[in-house]
C-alpha positions in Angstrom: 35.9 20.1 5.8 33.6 20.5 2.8 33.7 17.4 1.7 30.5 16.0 3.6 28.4 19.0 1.8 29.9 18.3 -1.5 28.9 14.9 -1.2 25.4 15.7 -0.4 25.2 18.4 -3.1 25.9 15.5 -5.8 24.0 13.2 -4.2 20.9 16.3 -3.8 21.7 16.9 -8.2 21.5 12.9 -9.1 18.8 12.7 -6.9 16.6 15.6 -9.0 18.2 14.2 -12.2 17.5 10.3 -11.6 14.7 10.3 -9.0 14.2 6.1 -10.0 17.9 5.4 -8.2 18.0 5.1 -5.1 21.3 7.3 -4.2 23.5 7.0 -1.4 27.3 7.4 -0.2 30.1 4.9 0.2 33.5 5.2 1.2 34.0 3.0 -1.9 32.8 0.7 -4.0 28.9 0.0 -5.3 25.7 -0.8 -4.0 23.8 -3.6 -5.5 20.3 -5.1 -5.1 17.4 -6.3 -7.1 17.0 -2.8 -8.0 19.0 0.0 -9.6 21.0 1.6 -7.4 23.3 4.6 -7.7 26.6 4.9 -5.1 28.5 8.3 -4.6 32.2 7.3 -3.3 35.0 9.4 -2.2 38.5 8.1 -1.3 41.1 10.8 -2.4 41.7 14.1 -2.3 44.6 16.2 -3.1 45.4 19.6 -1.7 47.7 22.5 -3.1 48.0 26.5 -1.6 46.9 28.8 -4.3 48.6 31.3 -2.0 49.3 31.5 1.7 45.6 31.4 2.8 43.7 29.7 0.0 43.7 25.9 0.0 42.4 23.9 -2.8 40.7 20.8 -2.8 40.9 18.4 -5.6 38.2 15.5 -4.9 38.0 12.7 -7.1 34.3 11.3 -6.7 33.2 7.8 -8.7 29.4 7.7 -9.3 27.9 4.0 -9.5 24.7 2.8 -11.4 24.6 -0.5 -10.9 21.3 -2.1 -12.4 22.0 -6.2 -11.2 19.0 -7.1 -13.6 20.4 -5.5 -16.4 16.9 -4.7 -17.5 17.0 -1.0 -17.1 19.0 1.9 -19.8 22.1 2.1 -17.1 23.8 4.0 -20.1 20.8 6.7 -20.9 20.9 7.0 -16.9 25.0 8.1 -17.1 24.2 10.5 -19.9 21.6 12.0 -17.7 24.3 12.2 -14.4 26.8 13.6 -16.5 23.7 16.3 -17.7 23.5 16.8 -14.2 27.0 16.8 -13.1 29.4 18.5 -15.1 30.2 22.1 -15.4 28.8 22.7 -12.1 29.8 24.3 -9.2 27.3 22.5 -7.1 25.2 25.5 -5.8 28.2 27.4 -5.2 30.0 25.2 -3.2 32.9 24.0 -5.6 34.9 26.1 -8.3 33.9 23.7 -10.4 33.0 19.7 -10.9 33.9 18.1 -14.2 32.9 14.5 -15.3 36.2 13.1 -16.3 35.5 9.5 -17.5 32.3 7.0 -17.9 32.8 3.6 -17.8 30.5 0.9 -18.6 29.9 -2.5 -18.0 27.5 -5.7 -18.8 27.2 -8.6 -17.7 28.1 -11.5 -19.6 25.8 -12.4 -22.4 23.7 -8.9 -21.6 23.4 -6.8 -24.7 23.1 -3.8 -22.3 25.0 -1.8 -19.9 24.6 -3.2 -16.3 26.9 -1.0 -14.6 28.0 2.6 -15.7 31.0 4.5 -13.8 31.2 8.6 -13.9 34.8 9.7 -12.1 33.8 13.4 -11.8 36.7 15.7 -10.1 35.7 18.3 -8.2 38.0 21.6 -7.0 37.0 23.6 -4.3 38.0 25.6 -1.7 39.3 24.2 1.7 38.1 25.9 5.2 41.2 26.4 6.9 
């Protein structure tokens, strides 16, 4: 299964991108602490035959920045993962990844973004 490589090829390109998160994965849901910290989550993929040997992937990957504080530019960071991100086939290993969707967040009474979502879909090829 690719999906283990894929994972650690986003989390090697957020890593280069945003080298002030610290990055890890998840089976879902974010990481918090004092500091800002980034999540990589995976809990679906589809799969279709193109034909009778081909399998394709379809993984739907959510990218956390969670910044607790709220003191850091969670929302520059998300423009610089999706920089990072979309249109990319991840060294080769994917046909393609695309950033669907970025969500933000703040806390209550926070002019600024404490939280920023990326839903990035990526379609690959399956080992079979």
């Amino acid at each position: 299964m690719k999906r283990k490589a894929i994972t650690a090829a986003i989390i090697g390109l957020l890593a280069e991108a945003l080298p002030e998160v610290s990055w890890q994965e998840r089976i879902s849901g974010a990481a918090r602490s004092k500091a800002v910290e980034g999540s990589v989550t995976n809990d679906r993929i589809s799969y279709q035959y193109d034909d009778k040997v081909c399998l394709v992937a379809t993984g739907l990957y959510y990218i956390y920045i969670v910044d607790a504080n709220s003191v850091e530019s969670v929302d520059e960071m998300a423009d610089v993962a999706f920089k990072a991100l979309n249109d990319d086939d991840l060294g080769g290993l994917a046909i393609v990844g695309e950033v669907k969707r970025v969500i933000y967040g703040s806390p209550q009474g926070k002019p600024q973004a404490g939280v920023a979502l990326l839903e990035y879909e990526v379609t690959y090829y399956e080992e079979v």
